[in-house]
C-alpha positions, 0 to 999 in steps of 0.5 A: 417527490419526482426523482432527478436525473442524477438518480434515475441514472445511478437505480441500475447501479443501485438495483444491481447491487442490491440484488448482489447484497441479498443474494450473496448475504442474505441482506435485505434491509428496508433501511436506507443506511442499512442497505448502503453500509451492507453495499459497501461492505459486500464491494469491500469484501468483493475487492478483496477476493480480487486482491487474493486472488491475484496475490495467490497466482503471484505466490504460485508463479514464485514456488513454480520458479523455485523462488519459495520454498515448498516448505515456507509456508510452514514456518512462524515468520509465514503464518504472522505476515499472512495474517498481517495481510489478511488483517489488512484486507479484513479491517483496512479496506486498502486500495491496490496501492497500499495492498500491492505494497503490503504484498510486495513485503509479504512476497520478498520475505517469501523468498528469503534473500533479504532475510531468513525465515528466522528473522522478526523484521518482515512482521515488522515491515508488514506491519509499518507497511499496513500504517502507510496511506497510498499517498505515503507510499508514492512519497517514499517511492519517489524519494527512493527512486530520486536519490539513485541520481545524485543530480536530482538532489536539492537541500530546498525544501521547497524544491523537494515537495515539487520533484516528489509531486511530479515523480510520484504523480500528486502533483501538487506541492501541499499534497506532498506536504500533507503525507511529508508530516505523517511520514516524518512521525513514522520516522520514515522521512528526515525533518526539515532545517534550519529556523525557517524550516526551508532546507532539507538532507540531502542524503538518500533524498531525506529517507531515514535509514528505516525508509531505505531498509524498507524499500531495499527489502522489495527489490527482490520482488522487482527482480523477480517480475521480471522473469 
């Protein structure tokens, strides 16, 4: 059968990644499927690399400005939210939206001002952070940055959906909707009012009061990117 356009242009990728897969795992696969599910492992694991990679110059910055303790990483509280993350990278294949996020708890609970080292809550956060989607974690961002300005708030339902969608860039009203009902299952978001449904708290733009505990909790790591 003569090949199409459309494959002739994806063989150099195809080529390049196959050679990858051989030379890196020693995969060499005449099933088709095979050889794709070894692909898309290989990039996984590859794009994890990154995330540590990055996540460990992060980790460095912070014990050379003093912000971690020299002695942290010893503790109990350390070693069960790293293997939280590196769980996440081993079986969640994030993006880097749901890594940063997940890093971002790792890294305030690191600096021990939210908490202490004795502390359960930052396993706890790690873990309810590794059940968000990225899509999650815009909807509550996005709720957190707009009820810091009392005038953005509205009890519309309807108006709620469109103020998320454009804060936190999904632009559409019925993708807010899709994460609003996983969200409220997690007990991150407050349900809707009234018989029709078409009315929402306006207190902490409809964060419970886990959502805010959780968002709260990373401001130490805003603060300290900025330095």
């Amino acid at each position: 059968m003569e090949s199409t356009p459309q494959d002739k242009a994806l063989t150099p990728l195809v080529n390049t990644l196959q050679a990858l897969t051989e030379g890196l795992t020693g995969i060499a696969s005449s099933d088709r499927k095979d050889l794709f599910l070894s692909i898309g492992y290989l990039l996984q694991r590859l794009r994890g690399q990154s995330f540590l990679k990055a996540f460990d110059a992060e980790w460095q910055r912070l014990r050379e400005k003093g912000r971690i303790r020299d002695d942290y990483s010893q503790t109990e509280q350390c070693q069960a939210c790293l293997q939280e993350l590196l769980d996440c990278l081993d079986r969640d294949s994030p993006d880097k939206i749901r890594f940063d996020f997940i890093k971002r708890v790792f890294l305030a609970a690191a600096q021990e001002k939210q908490s202490d080292r004795d502390s359960v809550l930052p396993q706890q956060y790690m873990r309810l952070a590794r059940q968000l989607s990225s899509g999650d974690i815009l909807v509550i961002s996005a709720a957190y940055e707009l009820s810091k300005y009392p005038a953005e708030r509205t009890n519309s339902a309807r108006e709620w959906l469109n103020k998320i969608a454009k804060q936190s860039g999904l632009e559409h009203s019925n993708l807010v909707e899709i994460y609003e009902k996983a969200l409220m299952e997690k007990y991150l978001l407050t349900g809707r009012l009234l018989s029709d449904r078409s009315e929402v708290d306006t207190e902490h733009y409809r964060l419970t009061p886990l959502a805010v505990g959780l968002c709260e909790f990373l401001l130490v790591t805003d603060i300290s990117d900025k330095d």
